[in-house]
C-alpha positions as CSV (number, residue, x, y, z in Angstrom):
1,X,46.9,-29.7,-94.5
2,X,45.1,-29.5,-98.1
3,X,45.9,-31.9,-101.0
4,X,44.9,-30.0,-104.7
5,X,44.0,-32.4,-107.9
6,X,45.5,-31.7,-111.0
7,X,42.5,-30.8,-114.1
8,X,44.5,-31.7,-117.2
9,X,47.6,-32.5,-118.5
10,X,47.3,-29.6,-120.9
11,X,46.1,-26.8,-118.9
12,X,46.9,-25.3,-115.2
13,X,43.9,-24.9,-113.1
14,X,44.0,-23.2,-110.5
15,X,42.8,-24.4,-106.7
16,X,41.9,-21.8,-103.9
17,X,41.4,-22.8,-99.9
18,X,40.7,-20.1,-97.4
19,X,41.2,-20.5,-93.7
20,X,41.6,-18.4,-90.4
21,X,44.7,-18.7,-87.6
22,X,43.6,-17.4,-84.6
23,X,45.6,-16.4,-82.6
24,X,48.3,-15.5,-85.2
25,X,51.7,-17.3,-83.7
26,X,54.6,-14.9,-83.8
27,X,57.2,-16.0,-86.7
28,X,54.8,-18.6,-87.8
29,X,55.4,-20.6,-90.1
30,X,56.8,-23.2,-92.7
31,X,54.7,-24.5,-95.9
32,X,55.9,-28.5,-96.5
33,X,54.7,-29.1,-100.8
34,X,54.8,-32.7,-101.1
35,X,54.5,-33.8,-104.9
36,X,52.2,-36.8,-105.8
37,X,52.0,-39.9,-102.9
38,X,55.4,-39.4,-101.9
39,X,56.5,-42.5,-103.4
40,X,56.8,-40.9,-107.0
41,X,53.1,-41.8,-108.5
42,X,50.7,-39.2,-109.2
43,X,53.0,-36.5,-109.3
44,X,51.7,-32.8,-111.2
45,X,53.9,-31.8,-113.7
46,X,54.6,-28.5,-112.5
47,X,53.1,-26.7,-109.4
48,X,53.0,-22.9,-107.9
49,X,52.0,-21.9,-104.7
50,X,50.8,-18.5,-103.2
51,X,49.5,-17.2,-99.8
52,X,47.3,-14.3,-99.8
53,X,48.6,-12.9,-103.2
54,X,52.5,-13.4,-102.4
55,X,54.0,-16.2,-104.4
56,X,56.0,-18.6,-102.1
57,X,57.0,-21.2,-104.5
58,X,57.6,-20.6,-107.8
59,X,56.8,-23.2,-110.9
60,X,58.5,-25.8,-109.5
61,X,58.5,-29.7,-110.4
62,X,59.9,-31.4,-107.7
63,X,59.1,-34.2,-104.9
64,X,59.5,-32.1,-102.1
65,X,59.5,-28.2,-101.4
66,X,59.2,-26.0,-98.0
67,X,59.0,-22.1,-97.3
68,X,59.0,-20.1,-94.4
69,X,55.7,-18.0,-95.0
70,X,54.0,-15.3,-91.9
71,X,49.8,-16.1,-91.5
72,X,47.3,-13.7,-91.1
73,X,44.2,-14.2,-89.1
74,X,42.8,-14.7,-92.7
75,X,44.7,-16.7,-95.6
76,X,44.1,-17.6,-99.0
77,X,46.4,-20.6,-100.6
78,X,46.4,-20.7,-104.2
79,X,47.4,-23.7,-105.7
80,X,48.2,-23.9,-109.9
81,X,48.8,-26.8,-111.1
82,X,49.1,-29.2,-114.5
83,X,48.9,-32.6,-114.1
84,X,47.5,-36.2,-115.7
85,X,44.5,-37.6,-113.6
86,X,44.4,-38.4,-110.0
87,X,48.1,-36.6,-109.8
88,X,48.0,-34.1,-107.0
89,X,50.4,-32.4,-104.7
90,X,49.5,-32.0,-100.1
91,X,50.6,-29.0,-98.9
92,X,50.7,-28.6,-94.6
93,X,51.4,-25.2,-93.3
94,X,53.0,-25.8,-90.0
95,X,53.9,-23.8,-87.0
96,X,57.5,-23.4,-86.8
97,X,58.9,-22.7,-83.1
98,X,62.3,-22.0,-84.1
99,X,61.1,-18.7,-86.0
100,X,59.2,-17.5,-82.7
101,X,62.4,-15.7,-81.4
């Protein structure tokens, strides 16, 4: 789990976090976006989300978003974002047992 901070309301920035899964779990996994606190404040104004170069979620604006995504043993989550100050969005990559099968 990884929140990103908004630069400016006029320009998208863009955020980067890299991290390892090891082991890789087999049909793994769901990415959760939850825009601003989750109470409506400090929301971006528009958000886009990729893992290692494949674009998961696509200029989106709302509260909540999910997509099933498949790890590596290395990952790169890049966030761009436009937002006023202090807005930010969390995004949690979680295991997802039900995609194991």
């Amino acid at each position: 789990m990884n929140f990103f901070l908004a630069c400016s309301p006029d320009t998208i920035c863009t955020r980067t976090d890299s991290f390892k899964v090891d082991p890789v779990p087999q049909g793994c996994c769901v990415l959760l976006v939850t825009n601003g606190d989750g109470r409506g404040a400090d929301e971006v104004s528009i958000y886009e989300i990729s893992l290692n170069n494949e674009k998961v979620i696509l200029s989106d604006r709302s509260r909540n978003a999910r997509a099933q995504v498949r790890m590596r043993s290395a990952n790169t989550l890049t966030v761009r974002l436009t937002g006023k100050p202090n807005s930010k969005i969390f995004v949690l990559i979680a295991y997802d047992p039900s995609k194991s099968k």
